[in-house]
C-alpha positions in Angstrom: 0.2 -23.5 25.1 1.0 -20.3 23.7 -0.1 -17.9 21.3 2.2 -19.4 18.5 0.7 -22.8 19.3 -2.9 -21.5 19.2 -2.2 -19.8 15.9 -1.2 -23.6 14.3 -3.0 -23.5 10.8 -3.3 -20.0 9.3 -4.8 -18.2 6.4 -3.6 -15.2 4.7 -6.2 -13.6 2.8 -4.3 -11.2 0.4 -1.0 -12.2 -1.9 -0.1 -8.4 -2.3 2.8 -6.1 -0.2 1.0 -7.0 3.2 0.3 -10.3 2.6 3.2 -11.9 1.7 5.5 -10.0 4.2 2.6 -11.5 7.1 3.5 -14.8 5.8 7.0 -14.7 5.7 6.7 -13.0 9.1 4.7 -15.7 10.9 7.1 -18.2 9.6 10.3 -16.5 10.4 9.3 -14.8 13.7 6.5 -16.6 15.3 7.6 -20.2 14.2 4.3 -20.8 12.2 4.8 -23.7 9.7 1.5 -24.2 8.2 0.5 -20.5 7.0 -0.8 -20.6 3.0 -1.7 -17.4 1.2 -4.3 -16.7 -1.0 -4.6 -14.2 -3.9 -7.2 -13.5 -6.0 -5.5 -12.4 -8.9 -4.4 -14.7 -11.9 -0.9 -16.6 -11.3 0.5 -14.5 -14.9 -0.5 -11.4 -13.0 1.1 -12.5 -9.5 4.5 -13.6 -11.0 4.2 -10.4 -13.2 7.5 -8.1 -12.0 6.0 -5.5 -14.3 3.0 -5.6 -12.1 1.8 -2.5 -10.2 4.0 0.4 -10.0 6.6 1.3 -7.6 6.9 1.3 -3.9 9.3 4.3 -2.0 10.7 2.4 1.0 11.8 4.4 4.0 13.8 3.1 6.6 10.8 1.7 9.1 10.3 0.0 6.3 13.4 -1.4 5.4 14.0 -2.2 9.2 11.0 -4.2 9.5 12.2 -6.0 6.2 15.6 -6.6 7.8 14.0 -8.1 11.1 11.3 -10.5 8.8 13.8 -11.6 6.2 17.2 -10.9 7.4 20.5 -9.0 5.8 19.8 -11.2 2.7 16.4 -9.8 1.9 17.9 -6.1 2.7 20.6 -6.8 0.3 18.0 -8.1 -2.5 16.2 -5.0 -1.8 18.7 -3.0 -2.5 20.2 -4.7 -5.5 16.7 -4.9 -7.1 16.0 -0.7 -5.7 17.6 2.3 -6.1 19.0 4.7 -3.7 17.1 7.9 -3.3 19.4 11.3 -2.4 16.6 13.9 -2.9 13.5 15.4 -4.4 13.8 18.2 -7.3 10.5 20.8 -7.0 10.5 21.8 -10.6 8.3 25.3 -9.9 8.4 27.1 -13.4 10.7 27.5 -16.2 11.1 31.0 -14.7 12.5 29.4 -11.6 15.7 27.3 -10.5 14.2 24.4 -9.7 14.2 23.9 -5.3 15.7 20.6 -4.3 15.5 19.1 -1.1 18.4 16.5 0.1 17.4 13.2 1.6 18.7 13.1 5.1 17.1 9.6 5.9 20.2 7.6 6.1 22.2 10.7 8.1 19.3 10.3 10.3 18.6 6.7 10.9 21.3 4.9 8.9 19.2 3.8 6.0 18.1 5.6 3.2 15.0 5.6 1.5 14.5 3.0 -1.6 12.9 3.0 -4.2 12.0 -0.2 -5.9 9.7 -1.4 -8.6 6.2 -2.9 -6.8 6.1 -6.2 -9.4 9.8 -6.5 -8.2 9.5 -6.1 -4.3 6.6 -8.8 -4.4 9.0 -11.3 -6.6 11.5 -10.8 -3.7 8.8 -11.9 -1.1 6.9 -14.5 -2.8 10.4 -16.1 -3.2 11.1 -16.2 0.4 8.1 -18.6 0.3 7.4 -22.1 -0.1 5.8 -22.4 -3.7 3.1 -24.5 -2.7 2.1 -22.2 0.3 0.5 -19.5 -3.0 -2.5 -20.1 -4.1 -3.5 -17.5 -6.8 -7.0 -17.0 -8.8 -9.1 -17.9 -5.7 -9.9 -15.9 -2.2 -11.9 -12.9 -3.9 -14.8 -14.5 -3.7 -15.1 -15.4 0.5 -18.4 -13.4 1.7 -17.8 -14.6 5.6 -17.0 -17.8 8.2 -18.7 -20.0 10.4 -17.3 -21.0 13.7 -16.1 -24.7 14.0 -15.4 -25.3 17.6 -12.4 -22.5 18.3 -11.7 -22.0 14.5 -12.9 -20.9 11.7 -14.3 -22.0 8.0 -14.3 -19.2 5.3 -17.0 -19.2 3.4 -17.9 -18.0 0.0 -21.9 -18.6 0.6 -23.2 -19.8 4.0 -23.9 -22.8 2.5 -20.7 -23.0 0.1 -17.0 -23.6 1.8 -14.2 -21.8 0.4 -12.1 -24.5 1.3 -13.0 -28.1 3.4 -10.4 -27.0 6.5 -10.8 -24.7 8.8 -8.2 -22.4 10.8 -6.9 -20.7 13.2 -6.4 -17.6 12.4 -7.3 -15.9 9.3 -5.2 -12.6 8.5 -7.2 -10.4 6.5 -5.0 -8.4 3.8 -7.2 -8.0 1.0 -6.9 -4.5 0.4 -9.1 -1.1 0.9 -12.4 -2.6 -0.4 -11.8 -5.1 2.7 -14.6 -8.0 3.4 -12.6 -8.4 6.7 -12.7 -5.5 7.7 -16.4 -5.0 7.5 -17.0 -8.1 9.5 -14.7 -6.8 12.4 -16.5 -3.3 12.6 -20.1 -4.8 12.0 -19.8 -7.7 14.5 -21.0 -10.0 11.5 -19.7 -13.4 10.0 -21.1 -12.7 6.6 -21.3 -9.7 3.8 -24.7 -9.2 3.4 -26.6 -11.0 0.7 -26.3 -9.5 -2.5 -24.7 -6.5 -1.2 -20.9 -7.9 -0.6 -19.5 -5.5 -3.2 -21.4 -2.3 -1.4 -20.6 -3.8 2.0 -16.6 -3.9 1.5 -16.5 -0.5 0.1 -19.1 1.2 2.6 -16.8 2.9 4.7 -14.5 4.4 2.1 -14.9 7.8 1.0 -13.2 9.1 -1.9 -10.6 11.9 -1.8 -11.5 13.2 -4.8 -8.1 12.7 -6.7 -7.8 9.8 -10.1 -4.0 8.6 -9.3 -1.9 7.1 -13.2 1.6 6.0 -12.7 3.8 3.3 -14.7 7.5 1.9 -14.3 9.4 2.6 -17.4 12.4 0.3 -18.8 14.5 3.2 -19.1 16.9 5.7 -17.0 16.7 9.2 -16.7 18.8 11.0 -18.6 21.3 12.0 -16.2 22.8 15.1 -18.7 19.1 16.3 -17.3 18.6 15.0 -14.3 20.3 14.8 -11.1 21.4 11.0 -10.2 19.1 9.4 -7.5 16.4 12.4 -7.2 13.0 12.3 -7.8 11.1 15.3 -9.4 7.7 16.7 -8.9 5.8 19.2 -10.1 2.3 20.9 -9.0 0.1 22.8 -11.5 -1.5 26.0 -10.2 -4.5 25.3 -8.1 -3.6 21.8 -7.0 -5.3 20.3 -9.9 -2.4 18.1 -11.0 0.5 16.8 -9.5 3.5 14.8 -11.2 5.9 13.0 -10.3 8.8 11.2 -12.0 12.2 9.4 -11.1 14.2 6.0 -10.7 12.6 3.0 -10.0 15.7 1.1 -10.5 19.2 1.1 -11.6 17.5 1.0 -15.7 13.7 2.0 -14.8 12.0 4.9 -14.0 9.1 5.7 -12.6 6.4 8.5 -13.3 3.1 9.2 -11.4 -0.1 12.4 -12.0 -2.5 12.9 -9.6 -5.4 14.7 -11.3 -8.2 16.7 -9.0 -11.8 16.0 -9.7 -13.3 19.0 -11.4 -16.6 21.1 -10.3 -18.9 20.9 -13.4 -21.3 22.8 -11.3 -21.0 25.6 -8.4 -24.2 25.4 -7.5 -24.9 21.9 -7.5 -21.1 20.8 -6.5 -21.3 18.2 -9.3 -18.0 17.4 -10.4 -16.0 15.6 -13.2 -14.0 12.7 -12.2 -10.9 12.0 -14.8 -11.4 9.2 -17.0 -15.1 8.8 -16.2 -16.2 9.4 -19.7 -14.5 6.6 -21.3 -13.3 2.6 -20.4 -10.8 2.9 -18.2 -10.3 -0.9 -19.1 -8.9 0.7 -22.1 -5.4 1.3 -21.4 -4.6 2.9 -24.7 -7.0 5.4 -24.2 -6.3 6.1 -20.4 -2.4 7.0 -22.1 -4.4 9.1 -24.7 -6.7 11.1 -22.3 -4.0 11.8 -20.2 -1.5 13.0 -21.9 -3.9 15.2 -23.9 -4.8 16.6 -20.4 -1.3 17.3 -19.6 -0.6 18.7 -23.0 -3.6 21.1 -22.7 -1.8 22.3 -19.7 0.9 23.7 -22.1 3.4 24.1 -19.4 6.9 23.1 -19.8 7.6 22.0 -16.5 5.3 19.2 -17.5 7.3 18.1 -20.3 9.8 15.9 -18.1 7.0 13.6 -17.4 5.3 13.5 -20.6 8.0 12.7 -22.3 7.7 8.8 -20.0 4.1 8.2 -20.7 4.7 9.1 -24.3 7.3 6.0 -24.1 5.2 3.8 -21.9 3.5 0.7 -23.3 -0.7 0.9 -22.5 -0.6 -1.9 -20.5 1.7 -1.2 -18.2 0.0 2.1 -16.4 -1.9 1.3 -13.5 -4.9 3.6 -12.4 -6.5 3.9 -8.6 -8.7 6.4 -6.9 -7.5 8.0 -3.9 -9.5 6.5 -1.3 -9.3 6.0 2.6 -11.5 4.7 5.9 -13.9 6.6 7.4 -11.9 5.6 10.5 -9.2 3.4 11.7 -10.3 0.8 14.6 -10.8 0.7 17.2 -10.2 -2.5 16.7 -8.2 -5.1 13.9 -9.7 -7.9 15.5 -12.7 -9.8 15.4 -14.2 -10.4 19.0 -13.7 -14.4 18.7 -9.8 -13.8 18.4 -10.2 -15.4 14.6 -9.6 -12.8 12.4 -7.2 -9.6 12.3 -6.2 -7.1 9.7 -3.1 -5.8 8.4 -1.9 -3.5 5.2 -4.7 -1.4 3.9 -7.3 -3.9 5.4 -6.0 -2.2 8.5 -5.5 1.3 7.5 -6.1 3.0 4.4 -6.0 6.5 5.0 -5.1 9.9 3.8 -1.9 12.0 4.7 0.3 9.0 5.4 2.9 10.5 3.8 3.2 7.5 1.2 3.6 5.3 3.8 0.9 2.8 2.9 3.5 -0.1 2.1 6.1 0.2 4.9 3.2 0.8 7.7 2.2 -3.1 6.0 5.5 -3.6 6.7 5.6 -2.7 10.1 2.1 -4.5 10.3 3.6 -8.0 9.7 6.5 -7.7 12.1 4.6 -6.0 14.4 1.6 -9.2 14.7 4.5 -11.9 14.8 6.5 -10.9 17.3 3.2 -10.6 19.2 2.2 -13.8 18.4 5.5 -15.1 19.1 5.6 -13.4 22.6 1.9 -13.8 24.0 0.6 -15.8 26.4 -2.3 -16.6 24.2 -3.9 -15.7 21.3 -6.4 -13.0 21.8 -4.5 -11.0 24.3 -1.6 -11.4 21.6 -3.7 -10.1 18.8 -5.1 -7.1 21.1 -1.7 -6.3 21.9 -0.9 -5.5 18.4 -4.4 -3.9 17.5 -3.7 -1.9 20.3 -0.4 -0.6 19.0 -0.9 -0.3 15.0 -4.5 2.0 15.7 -2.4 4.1 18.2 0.3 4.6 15.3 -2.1 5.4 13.1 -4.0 7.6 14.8 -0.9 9.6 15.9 -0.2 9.8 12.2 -3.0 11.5 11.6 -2.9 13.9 14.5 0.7 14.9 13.6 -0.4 15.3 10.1 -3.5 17.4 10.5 -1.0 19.9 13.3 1.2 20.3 10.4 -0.6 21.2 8.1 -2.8 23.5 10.5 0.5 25.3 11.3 1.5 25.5 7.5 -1.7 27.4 6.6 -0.5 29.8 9.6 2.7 30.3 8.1 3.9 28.8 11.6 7.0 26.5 11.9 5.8 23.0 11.1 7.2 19.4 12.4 9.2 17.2 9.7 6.6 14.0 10.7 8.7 12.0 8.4 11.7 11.9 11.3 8.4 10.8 13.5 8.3 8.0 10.7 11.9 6.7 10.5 12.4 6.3 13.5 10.4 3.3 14.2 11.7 0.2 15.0 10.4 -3.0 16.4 9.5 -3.4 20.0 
């Protein structure tokens, strides 16, 4: 027996990025047939292409891709994805705008992508057997109990999620993860009327409301330069946009809006959006673009000119949030349970990496699992190696931007990034 046959029945926990690509990994790589997925959204939202925003693929992602799902997924990817050659600074309308070449593919072969998120899930869910989905259930599971070497999630100790038991459950449910919690607190269950608090209670909040939206339309290329995205960053690093192709006829746009101090002394602050529904889509597109209007800069016009021409229901709003830490472990002590995607990682200065580290995640834990002697040292293996990734993120992170405030020469930590590739 191997690791492959001790992981026989698993559950994925998550349908989103990380999720599905685990699944498809498992079953490609490891030579898992009875893996299902669950996903607490509703099945309109999950087979929703308009869903979520976008997703900027480098090529560690794209590699990983390639090894889960072979040249054909690639080629999908690409089809379904646009090319990216650059980023445009726009700094004033004083001021040629500063734009930075893409050297990804001279560097490693592949480019970077950029592809709509609705879209990139659509690719993976379809690599899938139908019947292995399960959507509008799995947000509710508060723990497990053992049942001889597997495991029964639970959504009350006394109430099954489901009448089986398995194997191995992968935990990819997000930031606000009940896995993860169980892992770092040595527990089997949320605590009782507290599961809400408990998944979030080692996030902290970095102080930033992230609004972005794919549009069904192309840049105007009389304007814009073919296959670049463009940015711009308000004095004082109060807001940040962002803007450019999703796909070959969508684009994408993006602000990042700083919390604002409504008192020195007391370091209160504002949060965007707090002072009205943010259920309320059509007055989140209101708000905001009052807010970017009352900049009255012109180099913000380029991206108000998209959410002007976005439908309400298609911007999508999150917090920028991360862990407290990462690890040290991924993996619950009884071998049962191990995290991947955000679960596993949600941190700050990951250069938006958040999607193709889940990428790397899912190959990364089946080729374990396909290789290992057994199941826990299989598991440890690739704890071992996604924290010590992580972690070196960080560190190279926090050097450069040390060195940057010195004015000293500073590392491009995206090479660092490409250059990944499976083991």
């Amino acid at each position: 027996m191997n690791a492959s046959d001790e992981a026989n029945t698993t559950l994925v926990v998550g349908g989103g990025l990380a999720g599905l690509a685990t699944a498809l990994a498992l079953r490609n790589i490891a030579g898992l047939s009875e893996v299902r997925i669950v996903e607490a959204s509703t099945d309109e939202s999950f087979n929703n292409i308009q869903e979520g925003a976008g997703v900027q693929l480098g090529p560690n992602g794209l590699r990983a891709l390639r090894f889960i799902g072979g040249e054909a997924l690639l080629s999908k990817i690409m089809e379904n994805g646009v090319e990216l050659k650059g980023t445009v600074i726009v700094i004033s309308s004083k001021m040629d705008p500063m734009v930075i070449p893409d050297t990804a593919e001279a560097d490693t072969g592949l480019s970077q992508v950029f592809i709509p998120w609705g879209v990139m899930r659509s690719l993976l869910a379809e690599q899938l057997p139908s019947d292995s989905i399960s959507t509008g259930v799995g947000g509710d599971i508060t723990g497990y109990q053992p049942v001889e070497s597997t495991i029964q999630p639970m959504i009350t100790p006394d109430e099954p999620f489901l009448p089986q038991s398995f194997d191995l459950v992968v935990g990819a449910d997000g930031a606000a993860s009940t896995f993860r919690h169980l892992i770092q607190n040595d527990a089997t269950f949320l605590p009782p009327n507290e599961a809400q608090a408990a998944r979030r209670s080692d996030l902290k909040d970095g102080g930033r409301m992230n609004i972005k939206a794919v549009v069904p339309k192309k840049m105007d290329e009389a304007s814009f330069k073919p296959g670049h995205s463009y940015a711009h960053f308000a004095a004082g690093g109060g807001v940040a946009c962002f803007a450019g192709p999703a796909s070959a006829d969508s684009t994408y746009w993006a602000i990042s809006i700083a919390d604002e101090k409504k008192d020195e002394e007391t370091e209160d602050v504002f949060e965007f959006l707090s002072d009205i529904d943010m259920n309320d889509n059509k007055a989140v597109k209101q708000t905001l673009l009052s807010k970017l209007k009352g900049l009255e800069l012109e180099e913000c016009q380029f991206v108000i000119d998209l959410i002007e021409s976005t439908e309400s229901e298609c911007i999508y709003l999150q917090r920028s949030i991360e862990a407290e830490s990462i690890g040290p472990s991924l993996v619950s002590k009884d071998n049962n349970i191990v995290l991947v995607g955000d679960a596993a990682h949600c941190m700050s200065n990951s250069y938006g990496q958040s999607s193709n580290f889940a990428f790397e995640d899912a190959a990364s834990l089946a080729v374990c699992i396909r290789d290992g002697k057994d199941l826990g040292s299989a598991l440890e293996t690739f704890s071992e190696s996604r924290v010590a990734r992580c972690i070196e993120m960080q560190t190279r992170s926090a050097e450069r931007a040390a060195k940057a405030m010195k004015g000293e020469q500073v590392e491009d930590v995206s090479k660092w990034i490409f250059e990944w590739d499976i083991q």
